[in-house]
Each structure stands twice: as C-alpha cells, then as structure tokens.
PDB file of the backbone (N, CA, C, O) and the ligand in Angstrom, with CONECT records:
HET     ZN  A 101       1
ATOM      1  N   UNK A   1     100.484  81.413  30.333  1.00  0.00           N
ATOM      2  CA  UNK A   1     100.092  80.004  30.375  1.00  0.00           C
ATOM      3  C   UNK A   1      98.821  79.805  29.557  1.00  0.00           C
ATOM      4  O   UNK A   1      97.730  80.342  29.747  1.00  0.00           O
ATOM      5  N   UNK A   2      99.154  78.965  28.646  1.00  0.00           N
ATOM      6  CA  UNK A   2      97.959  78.305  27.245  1.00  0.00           C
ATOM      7  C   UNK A   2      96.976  76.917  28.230  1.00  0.00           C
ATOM      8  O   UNK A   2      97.558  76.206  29.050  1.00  0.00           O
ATOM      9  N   UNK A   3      95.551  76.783  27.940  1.00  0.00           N
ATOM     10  CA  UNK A   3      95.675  75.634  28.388  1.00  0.00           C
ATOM     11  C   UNK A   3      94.804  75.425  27.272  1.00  0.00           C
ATOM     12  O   UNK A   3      94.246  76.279  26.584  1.00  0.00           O
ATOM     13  N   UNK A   4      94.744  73.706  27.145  1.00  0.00           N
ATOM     14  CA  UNK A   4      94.011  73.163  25.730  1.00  0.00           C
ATOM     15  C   UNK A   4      93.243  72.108  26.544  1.00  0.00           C
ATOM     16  O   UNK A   4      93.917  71.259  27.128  1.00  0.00           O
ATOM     17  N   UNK A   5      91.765  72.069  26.654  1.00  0.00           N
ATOM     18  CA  UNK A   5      90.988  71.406  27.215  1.00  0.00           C
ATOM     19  C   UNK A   5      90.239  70.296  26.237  1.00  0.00           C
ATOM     20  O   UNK A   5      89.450  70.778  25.424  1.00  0.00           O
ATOM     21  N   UNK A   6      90.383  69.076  26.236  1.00  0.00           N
ATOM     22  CA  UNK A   6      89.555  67.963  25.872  1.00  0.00           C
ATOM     23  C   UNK A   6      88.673  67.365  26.569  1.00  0.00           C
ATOM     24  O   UNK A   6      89.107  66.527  27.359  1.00  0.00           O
ATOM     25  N   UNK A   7      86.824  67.641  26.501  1.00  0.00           N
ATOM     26  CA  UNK A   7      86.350  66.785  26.914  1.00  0.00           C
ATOM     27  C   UNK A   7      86.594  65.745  27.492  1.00  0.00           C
ATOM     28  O   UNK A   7      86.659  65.421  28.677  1.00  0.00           O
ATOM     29  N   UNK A   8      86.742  65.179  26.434  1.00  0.00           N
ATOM     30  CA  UNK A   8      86.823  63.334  26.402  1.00  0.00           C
ATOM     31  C   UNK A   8      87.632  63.436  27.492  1.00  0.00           C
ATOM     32  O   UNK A   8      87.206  62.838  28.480  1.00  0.00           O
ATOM     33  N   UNK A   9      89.101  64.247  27.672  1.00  0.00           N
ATOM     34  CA  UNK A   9      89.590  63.515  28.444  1.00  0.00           C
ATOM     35  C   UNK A   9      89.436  63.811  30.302  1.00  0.00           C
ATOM     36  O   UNK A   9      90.191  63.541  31.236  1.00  0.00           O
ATOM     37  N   UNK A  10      88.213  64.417  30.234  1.00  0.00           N
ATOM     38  CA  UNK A  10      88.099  64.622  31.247  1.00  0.00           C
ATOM     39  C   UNK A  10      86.436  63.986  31.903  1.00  0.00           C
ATOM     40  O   UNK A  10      85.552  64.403  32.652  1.00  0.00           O
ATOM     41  N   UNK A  11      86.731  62.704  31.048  1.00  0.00           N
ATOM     42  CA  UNK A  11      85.206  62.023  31.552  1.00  0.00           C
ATOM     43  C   UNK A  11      84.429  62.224  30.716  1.00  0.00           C
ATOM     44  O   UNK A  11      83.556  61.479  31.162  1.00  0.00           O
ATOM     45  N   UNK A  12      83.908  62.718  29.642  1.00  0.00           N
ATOM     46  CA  UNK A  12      83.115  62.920  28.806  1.00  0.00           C
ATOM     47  C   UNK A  12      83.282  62.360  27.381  1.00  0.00           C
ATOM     48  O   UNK A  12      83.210  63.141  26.432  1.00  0.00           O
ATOM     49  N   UNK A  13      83.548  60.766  27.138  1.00  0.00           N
ATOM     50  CA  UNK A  13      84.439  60.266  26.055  1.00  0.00           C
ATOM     51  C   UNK A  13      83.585  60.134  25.045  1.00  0.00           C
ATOM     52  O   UNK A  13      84.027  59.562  24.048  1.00  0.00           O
ATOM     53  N   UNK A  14      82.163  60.613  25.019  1.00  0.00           N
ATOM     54  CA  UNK A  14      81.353  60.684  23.891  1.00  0.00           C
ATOM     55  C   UNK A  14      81.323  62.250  23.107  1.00  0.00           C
ATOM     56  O   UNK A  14      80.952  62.427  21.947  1.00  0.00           O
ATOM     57  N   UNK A  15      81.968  63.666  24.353  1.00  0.00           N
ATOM     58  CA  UNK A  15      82.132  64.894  23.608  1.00  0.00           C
ATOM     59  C   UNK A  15      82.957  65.444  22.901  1.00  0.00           C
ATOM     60  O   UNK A  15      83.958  65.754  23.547  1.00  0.00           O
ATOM     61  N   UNK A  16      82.999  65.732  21.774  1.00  0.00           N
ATOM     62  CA  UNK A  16      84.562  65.968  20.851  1.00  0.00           C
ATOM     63  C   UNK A  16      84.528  67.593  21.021  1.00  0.00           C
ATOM     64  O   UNK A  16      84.588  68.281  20.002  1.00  0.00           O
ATOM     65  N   UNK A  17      84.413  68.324  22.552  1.00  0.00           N
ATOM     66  CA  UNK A  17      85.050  69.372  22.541  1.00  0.00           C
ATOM     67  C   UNK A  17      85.984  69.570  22.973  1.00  0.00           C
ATOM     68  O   UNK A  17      86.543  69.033  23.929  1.00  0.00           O
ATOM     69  N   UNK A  18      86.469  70.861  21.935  1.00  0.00           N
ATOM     70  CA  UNK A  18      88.069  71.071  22.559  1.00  0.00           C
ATOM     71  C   UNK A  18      87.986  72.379  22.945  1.00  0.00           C
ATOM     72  O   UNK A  18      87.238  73.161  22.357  1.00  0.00           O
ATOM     73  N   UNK A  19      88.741  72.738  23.964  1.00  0.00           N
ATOM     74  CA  UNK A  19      88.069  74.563  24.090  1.00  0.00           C
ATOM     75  C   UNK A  19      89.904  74.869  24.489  1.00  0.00           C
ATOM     76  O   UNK A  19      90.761  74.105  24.933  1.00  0.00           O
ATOM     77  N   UNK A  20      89.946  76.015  24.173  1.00  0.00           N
ATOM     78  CA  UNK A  20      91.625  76.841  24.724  1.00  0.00           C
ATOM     79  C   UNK A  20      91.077  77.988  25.036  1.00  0.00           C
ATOM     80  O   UNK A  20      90.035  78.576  24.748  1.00  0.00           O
ATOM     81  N   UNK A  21      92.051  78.192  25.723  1.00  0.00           N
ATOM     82  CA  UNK A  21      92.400  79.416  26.441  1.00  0.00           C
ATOM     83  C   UNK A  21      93.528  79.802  26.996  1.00  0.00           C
ATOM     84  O   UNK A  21      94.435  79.037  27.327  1.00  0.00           O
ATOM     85  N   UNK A  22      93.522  81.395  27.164  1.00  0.00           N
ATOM     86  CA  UNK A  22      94.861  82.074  27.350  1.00  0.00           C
ATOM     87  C   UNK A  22      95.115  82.171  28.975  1.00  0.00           C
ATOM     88  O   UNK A  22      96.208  82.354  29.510  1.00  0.00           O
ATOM     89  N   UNK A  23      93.822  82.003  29.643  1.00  0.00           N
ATOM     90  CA  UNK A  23      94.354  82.490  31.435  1.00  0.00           C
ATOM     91  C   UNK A  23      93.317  81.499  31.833  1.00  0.00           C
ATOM     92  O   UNK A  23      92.288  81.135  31.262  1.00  0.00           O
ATOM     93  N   UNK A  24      93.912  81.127  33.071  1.00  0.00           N
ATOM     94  CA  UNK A  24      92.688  80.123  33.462  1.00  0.00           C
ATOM     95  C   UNK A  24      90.854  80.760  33.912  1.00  0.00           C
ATOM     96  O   UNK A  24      89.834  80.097  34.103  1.00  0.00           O
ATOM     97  N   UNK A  25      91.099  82.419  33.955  1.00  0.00           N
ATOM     98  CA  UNK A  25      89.823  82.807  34.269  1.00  0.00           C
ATOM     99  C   UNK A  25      88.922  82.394  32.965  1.00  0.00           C
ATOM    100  O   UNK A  25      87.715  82.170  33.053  1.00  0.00           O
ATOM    101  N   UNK A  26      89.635  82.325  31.793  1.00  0.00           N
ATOM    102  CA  UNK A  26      89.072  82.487  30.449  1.00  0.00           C
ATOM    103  C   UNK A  26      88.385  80.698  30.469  1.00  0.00           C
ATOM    104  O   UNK A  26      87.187  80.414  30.503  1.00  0.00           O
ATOM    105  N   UNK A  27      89.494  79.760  30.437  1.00  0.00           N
ATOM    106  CA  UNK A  27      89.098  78.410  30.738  1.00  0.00           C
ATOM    107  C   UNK A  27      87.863  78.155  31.835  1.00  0.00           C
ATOM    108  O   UNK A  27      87.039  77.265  31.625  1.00  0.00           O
ATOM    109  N   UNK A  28      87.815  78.796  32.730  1.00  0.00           N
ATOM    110  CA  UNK A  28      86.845  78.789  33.725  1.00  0.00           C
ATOM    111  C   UNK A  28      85.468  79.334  32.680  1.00  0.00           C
ATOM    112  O   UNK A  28      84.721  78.508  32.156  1.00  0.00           O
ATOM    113  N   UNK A  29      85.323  80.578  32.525  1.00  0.00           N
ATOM    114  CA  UNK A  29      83.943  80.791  31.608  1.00  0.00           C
ATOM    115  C   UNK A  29      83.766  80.311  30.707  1.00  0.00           C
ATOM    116  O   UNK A  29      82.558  80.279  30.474  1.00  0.00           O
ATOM    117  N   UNK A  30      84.596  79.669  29.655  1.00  0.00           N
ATOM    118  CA  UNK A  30      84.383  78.848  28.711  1.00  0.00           C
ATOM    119  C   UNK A  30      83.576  77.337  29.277  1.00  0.00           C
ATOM    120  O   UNK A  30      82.493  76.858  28.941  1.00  0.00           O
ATOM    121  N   UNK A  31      84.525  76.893  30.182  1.00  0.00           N
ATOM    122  CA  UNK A  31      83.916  75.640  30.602  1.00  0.00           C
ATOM    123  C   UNK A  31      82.478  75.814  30.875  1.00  0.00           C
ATOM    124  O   UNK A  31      81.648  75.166  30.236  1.00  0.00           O
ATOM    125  N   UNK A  32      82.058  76.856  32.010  1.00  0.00           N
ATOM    126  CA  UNK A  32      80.935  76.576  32.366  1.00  0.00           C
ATOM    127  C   UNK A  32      79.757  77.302  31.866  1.00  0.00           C
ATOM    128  O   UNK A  32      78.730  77.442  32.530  1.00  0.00           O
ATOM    129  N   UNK A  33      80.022  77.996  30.061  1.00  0.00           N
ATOM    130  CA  UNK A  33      79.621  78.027  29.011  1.00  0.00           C
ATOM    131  C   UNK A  33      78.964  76.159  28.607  1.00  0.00           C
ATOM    132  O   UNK A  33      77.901  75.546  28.515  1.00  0.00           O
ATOM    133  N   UNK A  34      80.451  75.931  28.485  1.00  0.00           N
ATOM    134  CA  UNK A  34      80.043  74.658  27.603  1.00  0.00           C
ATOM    135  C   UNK A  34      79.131  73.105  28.467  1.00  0.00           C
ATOM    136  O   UNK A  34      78.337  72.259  28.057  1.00  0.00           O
ATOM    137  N   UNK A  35      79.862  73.414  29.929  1.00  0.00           N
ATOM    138  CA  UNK A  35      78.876  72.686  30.807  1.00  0.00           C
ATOM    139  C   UNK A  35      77.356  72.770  30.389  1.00  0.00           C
ATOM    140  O   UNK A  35      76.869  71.652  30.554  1.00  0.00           O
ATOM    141  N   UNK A  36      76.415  73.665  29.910  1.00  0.00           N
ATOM    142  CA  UNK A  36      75.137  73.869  29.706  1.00  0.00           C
ATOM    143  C   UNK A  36      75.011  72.805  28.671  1.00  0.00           C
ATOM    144  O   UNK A  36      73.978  72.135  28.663  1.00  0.00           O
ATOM    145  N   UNK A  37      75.822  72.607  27.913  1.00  0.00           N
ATOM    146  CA  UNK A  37      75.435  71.140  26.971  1.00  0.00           C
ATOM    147  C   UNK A  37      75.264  69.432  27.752  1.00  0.00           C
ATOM    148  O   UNK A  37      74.638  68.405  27.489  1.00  0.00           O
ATOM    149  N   UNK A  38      76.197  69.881  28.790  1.00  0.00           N
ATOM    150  CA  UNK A  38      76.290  68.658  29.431  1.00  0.00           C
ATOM    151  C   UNK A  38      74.839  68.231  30.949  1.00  0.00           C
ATOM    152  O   UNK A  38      74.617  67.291  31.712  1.00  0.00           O
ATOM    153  N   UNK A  39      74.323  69.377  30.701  1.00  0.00           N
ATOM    154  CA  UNK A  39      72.737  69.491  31.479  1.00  0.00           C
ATOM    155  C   UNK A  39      73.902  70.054  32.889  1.00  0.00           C
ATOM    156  O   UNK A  39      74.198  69.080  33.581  1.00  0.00           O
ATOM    157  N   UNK A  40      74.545  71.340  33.375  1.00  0.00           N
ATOM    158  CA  UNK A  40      75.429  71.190  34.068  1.00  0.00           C
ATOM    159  C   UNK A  40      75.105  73.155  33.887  1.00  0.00           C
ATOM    160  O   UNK A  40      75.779  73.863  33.139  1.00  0.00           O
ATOM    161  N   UNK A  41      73.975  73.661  34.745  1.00  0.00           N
ATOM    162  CA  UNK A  41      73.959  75.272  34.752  1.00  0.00           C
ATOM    163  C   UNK A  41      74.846  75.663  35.859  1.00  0.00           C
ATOM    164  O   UNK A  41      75.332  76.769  35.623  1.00  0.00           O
ATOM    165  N   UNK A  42      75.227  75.181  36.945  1.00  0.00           N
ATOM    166  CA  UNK A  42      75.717  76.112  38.029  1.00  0.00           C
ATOM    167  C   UNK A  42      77.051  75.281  38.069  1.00  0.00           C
ATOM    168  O   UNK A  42      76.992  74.763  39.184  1.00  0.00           O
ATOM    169  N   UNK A  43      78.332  74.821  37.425  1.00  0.00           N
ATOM    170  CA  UNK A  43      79.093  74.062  37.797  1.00  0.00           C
ATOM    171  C   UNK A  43      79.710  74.795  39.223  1.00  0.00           C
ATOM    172  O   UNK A  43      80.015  75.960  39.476  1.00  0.00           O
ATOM    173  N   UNK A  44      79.735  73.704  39.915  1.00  0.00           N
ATOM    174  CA  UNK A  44      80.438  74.152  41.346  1.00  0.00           C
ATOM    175  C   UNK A  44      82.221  74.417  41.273  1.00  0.00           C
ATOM    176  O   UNK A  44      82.884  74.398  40.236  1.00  0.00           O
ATOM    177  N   UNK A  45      82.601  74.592  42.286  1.00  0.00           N
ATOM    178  CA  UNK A  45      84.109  75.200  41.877  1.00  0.00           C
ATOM    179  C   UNK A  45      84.759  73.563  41.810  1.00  0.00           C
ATOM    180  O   UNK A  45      85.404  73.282  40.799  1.00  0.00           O
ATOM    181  N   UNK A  46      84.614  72.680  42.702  1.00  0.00           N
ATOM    182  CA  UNK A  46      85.067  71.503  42.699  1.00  0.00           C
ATOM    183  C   UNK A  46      85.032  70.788  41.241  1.00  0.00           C
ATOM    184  O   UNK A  46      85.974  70.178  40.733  1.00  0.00           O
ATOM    185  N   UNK A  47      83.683  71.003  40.648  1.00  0.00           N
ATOM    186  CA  UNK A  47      83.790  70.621  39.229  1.00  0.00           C
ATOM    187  C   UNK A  47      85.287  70.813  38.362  1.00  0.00           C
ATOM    188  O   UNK A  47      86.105  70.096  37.785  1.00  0.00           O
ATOM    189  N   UNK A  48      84.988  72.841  38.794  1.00  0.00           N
ATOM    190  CA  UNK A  48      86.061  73.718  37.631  1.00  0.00           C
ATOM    191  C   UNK A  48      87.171  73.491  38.122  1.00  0.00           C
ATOM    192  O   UNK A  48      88.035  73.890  37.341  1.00  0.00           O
ATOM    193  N   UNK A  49      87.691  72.954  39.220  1.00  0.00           N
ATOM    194  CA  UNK A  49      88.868  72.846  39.798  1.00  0.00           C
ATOM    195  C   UNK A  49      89.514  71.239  38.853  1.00  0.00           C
ATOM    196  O   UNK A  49      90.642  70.953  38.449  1.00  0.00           O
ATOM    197  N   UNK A  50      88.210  70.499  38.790  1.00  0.00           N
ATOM    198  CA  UNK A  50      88.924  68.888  38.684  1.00  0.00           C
ATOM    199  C   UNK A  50      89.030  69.370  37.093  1.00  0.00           C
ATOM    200  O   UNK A  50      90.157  69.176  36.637  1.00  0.00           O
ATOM    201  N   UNK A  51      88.155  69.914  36.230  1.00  0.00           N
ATOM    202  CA  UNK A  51      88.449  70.396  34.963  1.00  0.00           C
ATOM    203  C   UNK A  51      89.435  70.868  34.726  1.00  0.00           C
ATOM    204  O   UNK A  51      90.210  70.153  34.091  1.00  0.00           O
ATOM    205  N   UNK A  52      89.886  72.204  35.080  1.00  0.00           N
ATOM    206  CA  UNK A  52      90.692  73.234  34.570  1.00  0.00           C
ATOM    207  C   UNK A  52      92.249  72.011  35.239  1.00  0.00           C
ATOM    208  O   UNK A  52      93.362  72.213  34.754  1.00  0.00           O
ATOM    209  N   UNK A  53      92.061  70.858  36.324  1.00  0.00           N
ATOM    210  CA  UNK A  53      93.448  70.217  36.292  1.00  0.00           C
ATOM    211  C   UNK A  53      93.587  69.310  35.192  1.00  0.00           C
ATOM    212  O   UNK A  53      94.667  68.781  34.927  1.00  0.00           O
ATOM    213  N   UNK A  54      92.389  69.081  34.449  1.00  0.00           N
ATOM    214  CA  UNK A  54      92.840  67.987  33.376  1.00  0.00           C
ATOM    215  C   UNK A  54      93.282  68.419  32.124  1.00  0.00           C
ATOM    216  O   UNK A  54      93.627  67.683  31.199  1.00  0.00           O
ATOM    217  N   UNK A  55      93.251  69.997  32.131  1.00  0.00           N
ATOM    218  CA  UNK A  55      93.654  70.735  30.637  1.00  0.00           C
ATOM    219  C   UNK A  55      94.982  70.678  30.582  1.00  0.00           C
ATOM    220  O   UNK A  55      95.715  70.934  31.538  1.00  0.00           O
ATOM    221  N   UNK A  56      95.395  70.309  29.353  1.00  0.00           N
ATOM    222  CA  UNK A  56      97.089  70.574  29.122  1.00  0.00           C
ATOM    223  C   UNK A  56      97.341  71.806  28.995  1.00  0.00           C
ATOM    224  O   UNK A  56      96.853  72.498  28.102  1.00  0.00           O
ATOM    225  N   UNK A  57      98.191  72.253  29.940  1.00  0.00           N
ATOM    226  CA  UNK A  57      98.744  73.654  30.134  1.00  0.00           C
ATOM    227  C   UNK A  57     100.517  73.719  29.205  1.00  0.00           C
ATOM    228  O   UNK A  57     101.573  73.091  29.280  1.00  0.00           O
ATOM    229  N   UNK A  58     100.021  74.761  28.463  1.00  0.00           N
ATOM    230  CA  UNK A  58     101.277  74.937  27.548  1.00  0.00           C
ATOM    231  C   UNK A  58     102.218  76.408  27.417  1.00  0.00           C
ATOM    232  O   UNK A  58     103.194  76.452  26.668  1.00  0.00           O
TER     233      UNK A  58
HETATM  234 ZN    ZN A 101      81.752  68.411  26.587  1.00  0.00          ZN2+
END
C-alpha cells in the first residue's frame, strides 16, 4: 500500500507539500518531519491518525 499525501488537502491550503510513501510507518515519520514547518514538534497520534486518513492510498 502507496499513500500520496497533500497538504492542502488536509487543511493546510496555503502548503504545496506533497510527501509519499511506501508503508504507513514511513508516512507517519515523514509527516511529523514535515509538521516542524507547520510550528507542530510533538504531533500527537490523533493529529497522525486524521493525516495519514486524508492520504490517497494506492
Ligand atoms: Zn504542509
């Protein structure tokens, strides 16, 4: 399972990131990599949970 994550479409309609990944553990550290841009150091799991559901999984 691929997933392809868009900012924008997950509430953030001013960030043009796109991040992929191959397993959702990978989507998980990426995100809360890229959270540090969004002023966002400790994302909670509730965050990564509502995230990792808005990625298109392919
Ligand atoms: Zn972003």
């Amino acid at each position: 399972m691929a997933y392809d994550f868009h900012c924008r479409d997950a509430g953030a309609p001013s960030c043009g990131a796109r991040i992929t990944a191959d397993t959702e553990q990978e989507l998980r550290d990426k995100l809360t990599e890229h959270l540090r841009k969004h002023d966002v150091d400790q994302p909670n799991e509730t965050l990564l949970d509502h995230l990792v559901a808005s990625a298109e999984q392919r």
